[in-house]
C-alpha positions in Angstrom: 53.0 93.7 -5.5 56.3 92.2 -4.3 55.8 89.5 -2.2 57.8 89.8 1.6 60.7 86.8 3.0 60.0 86.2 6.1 64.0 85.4 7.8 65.6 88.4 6.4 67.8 90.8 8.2 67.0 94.8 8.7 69.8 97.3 8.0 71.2 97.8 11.9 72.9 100.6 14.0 74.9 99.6 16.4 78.0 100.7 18.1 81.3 99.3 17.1 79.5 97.8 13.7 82.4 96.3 12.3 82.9 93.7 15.6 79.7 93.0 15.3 79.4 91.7 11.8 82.6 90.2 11.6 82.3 88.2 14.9 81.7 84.4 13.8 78.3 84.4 15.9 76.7 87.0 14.1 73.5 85.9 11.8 73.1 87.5 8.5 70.0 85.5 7.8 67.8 84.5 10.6 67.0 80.2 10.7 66.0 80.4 14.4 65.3 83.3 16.3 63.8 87.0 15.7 63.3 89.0 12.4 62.0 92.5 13.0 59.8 93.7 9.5 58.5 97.5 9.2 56.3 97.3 6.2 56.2 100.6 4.4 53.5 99.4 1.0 51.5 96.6 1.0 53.1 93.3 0.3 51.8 90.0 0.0 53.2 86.7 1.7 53.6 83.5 0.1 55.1 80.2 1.2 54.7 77.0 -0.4 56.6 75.0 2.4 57.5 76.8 5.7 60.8 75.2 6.4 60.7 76.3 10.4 57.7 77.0 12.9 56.5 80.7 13.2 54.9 82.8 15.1 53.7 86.1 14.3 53.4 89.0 16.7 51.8 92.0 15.6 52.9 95.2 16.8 51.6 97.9 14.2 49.2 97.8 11.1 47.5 95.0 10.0 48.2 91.1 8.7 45.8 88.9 6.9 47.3 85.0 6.3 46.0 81.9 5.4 47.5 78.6 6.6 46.9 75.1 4.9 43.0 74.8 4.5 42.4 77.2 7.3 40.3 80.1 6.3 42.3 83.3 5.8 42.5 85.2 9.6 43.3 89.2 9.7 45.5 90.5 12.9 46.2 93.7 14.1 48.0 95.6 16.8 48.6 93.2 19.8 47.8 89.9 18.0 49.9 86.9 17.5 49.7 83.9 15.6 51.2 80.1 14.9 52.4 79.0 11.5 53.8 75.3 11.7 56.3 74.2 9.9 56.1 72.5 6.1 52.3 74.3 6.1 51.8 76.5 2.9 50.3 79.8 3.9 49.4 83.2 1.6 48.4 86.5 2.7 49.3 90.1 2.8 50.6 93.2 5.1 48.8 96.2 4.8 50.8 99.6 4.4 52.5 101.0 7.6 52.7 97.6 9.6 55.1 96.2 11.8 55.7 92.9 13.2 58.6 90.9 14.5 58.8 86.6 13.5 60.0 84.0 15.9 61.2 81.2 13.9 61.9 78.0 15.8 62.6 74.1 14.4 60.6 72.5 17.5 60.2 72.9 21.0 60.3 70.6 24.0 59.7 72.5 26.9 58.3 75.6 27.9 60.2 76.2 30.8 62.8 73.7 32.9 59.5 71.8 34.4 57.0 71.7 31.6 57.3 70.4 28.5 55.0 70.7 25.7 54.1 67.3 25.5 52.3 67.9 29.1 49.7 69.7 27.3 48.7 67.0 25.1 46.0 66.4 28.2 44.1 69.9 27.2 44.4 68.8 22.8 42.4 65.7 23.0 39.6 67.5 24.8 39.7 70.3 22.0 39.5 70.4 18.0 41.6 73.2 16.4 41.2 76.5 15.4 43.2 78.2 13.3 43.2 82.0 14.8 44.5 84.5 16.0 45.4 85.3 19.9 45.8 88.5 22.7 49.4 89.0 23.4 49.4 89.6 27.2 50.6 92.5 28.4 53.9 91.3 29.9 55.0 89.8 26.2 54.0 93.3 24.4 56.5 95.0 27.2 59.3 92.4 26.0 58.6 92.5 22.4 58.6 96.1 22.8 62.4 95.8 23.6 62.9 92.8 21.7 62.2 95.5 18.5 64.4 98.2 19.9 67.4 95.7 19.8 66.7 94.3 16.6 66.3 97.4 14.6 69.6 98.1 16.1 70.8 95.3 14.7 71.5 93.0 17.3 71.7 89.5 15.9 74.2 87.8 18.0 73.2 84.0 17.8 73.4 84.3 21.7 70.8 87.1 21.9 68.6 85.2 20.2 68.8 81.7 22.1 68.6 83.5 25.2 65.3 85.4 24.1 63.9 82.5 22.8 64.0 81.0 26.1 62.8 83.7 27.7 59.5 84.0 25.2 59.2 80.2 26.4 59.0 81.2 29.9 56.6 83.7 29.3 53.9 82.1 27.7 54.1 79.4 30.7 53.9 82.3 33.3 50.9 84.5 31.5 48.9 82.3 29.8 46.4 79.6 30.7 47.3 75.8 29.9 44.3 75.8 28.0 45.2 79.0 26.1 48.6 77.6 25.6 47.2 74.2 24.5 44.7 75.8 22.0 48.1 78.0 20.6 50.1 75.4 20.4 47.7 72.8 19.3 49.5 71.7 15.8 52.9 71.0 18.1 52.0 69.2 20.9 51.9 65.4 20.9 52.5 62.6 23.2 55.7 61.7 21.2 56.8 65.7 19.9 59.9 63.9 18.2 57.7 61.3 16.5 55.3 64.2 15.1 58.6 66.3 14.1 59.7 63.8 12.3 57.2 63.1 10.3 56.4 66.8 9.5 59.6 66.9 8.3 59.3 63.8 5.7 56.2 63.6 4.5 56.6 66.0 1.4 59.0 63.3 0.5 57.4 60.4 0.7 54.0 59.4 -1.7 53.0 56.5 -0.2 52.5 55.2 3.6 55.2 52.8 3.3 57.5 54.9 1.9 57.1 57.2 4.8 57.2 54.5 7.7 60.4 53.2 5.8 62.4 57.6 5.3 61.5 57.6 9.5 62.7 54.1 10.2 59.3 52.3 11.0 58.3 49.1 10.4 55.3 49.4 8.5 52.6 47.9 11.3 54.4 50.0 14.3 54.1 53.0 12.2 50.4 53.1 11.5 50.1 52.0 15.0 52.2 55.1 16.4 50.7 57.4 13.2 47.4 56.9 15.2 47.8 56.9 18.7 49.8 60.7 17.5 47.6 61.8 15.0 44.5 60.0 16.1 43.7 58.9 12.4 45.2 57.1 10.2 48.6 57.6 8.0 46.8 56.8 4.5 43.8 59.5 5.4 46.2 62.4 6.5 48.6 62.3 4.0 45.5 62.2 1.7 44.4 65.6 3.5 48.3 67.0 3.0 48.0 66.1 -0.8 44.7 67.6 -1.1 46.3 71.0 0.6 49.0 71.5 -1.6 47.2 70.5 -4.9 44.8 73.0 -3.4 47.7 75.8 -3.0 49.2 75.0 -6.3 45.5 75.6 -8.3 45.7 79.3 -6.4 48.4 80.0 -8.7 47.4 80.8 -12.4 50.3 80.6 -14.1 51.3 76.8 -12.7 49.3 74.5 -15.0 47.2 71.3 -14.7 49.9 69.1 -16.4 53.0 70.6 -14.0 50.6 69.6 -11.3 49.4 66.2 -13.0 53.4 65.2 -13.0 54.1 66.6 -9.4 51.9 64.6 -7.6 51.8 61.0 -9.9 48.3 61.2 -11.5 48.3 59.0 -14.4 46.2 61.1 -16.5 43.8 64.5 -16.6 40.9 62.1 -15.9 42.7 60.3 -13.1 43.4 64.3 -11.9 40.2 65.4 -12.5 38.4 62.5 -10.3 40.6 63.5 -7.2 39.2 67.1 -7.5 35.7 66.1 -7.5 36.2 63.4 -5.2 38.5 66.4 -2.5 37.1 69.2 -3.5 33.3 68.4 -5.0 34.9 70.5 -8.3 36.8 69.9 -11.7 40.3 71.7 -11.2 39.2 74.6 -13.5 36.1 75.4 -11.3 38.5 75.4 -8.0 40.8 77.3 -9.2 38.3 80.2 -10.2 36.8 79.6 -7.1 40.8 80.1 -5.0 40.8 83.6 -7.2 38.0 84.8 -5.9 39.3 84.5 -2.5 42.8 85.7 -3.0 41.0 88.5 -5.1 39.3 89.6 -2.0 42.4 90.0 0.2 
């Protein structure tokens, strides 16, 4: 089964083609914006490291994914979900789907007079679910045309930043600030940048102080802001991140233990071995039988 990119652009039809593609504003490969897919077989998706935030919007078919730990969530017609960035997520698209992706490196406000951080107020009364959520009927009617324009082929940078805005705008008007909260949940913090910025990094850093120092921290002011944004400490999340991607690299059977062993600085199997029972209650063996069964089942 071939597995589906997520930022690539359809075949288009629109009138005077030639102006189109050769104007300098013109995307060939979407980084931020809209991709329109129209899935024909079933194809599976697989990302190691998302290198942008994404949202998913179901418009035909059916899409099963997995994000980080979460367990895997299946969406259909009129669904829509959040996939932040540097996550690693699997899943696949069943036969005869369609969906468009929104792409996006961060967002600050949802409209003029609200940002994001605002709803950092509903978060700390709420723990996170990863699922999936109703599109309101207002955002079906503008996807609706948002696909028309795409298939066409409309990919003028323009286009896109002025749809992007509008999608903003829409979700403030239609949705709840809970609702929006509880969507929105893995980007909204009382310093956005802060948490940006350290989403960014982390994949580069192995150590706590190596982190504080790539962002610029002193090391005490770090933990200090690491907490008040994450509400637990540096050393225990990126112990969690570790654990995810150890845990998305045993899915695959052909990447072996001693690839793994190097990539993440064990010093040994044994040293590797403990980690597992310690993460995961399991040897790395018995965990990755156990991630085949799932993937197996998809």
């Amino acid at each position: 089964m071939r597995v589906l990119a997520l930022n690539n652009v359809d075949v288009m039809n629109l009138l005077y083609v030639d102006e189109h593609v050769s104007c300098s504003h013109y995307l060939t490969d979407i980084k931020s914006g809209f991709s329109l897919k129209h899935i024909e077989e079933a194809v599976d998706i697989a990302s190691e490291r998302l290198t942008s935030n994404y949202i998913i919007f179901v418009l035909e078919g059916s899409v099963s994914i997995a994000c980080n730990e979460n367990t895997l969530q299946s969406m259909t017609k009129g669904e829509m979900i959040l996939l932040s960035k540097s996550s690693h997520v699997y899943g696949k698209v069943d036969a005869k789907s369609k969906f468009i992706v929104f792409m996006f490196d961060h967002i600050s406000h949802l409209c003029n007079k609200y940002s994001l951080q605002n709803l950092s107020a509903y978060t700390e009364q709420m723990t996170y679910t990863f699922k999936p959520f109703a599109i309101v009927p207002p955002i079906l009617k503008f996807l609706d045309m948002l696909s028309d324009c795409l298939e066409d082929g409309l990919n003028c940078t323009y286009y896109h930043e002025i749809k992007s805005s509008e999608i903003l705008l829409l979700y403030r008007a239609y949705y709840a600030k809970e609702e929006l909260a509880a969507f929105f949940y893995p980007l909204v913090g009382n310093s956005i940048d802060f948490k940006t910025s350290v989403m960014t990094k982390y994949r580069d850093a192995k150590t706590v102080e190596e982190l504080a120092m790539l962002l610029g921290y002193g090391l005490s002011n770090f933990k200090k802001k690491f907490k008040e944004e994450f509400d637990e400490s540096a050393y225990q999340w990126m112990l969690k991140q570790k654990s995810k991607h150890i845990q998305y690299k045993l899915s695959f059977a052909d990447v072996d233990f001693a690839s793994i062993i190097d990539e993440f600085g064990f010093s040994s199997p044994a040293h590797f071995n403990r980690f597992c029972k310690t993460q995961y209650g399991k040897t790395p063996s018995e965990l990755r039988k156990t991630l085949k069964c799932k993937i197996d089942t998809l």
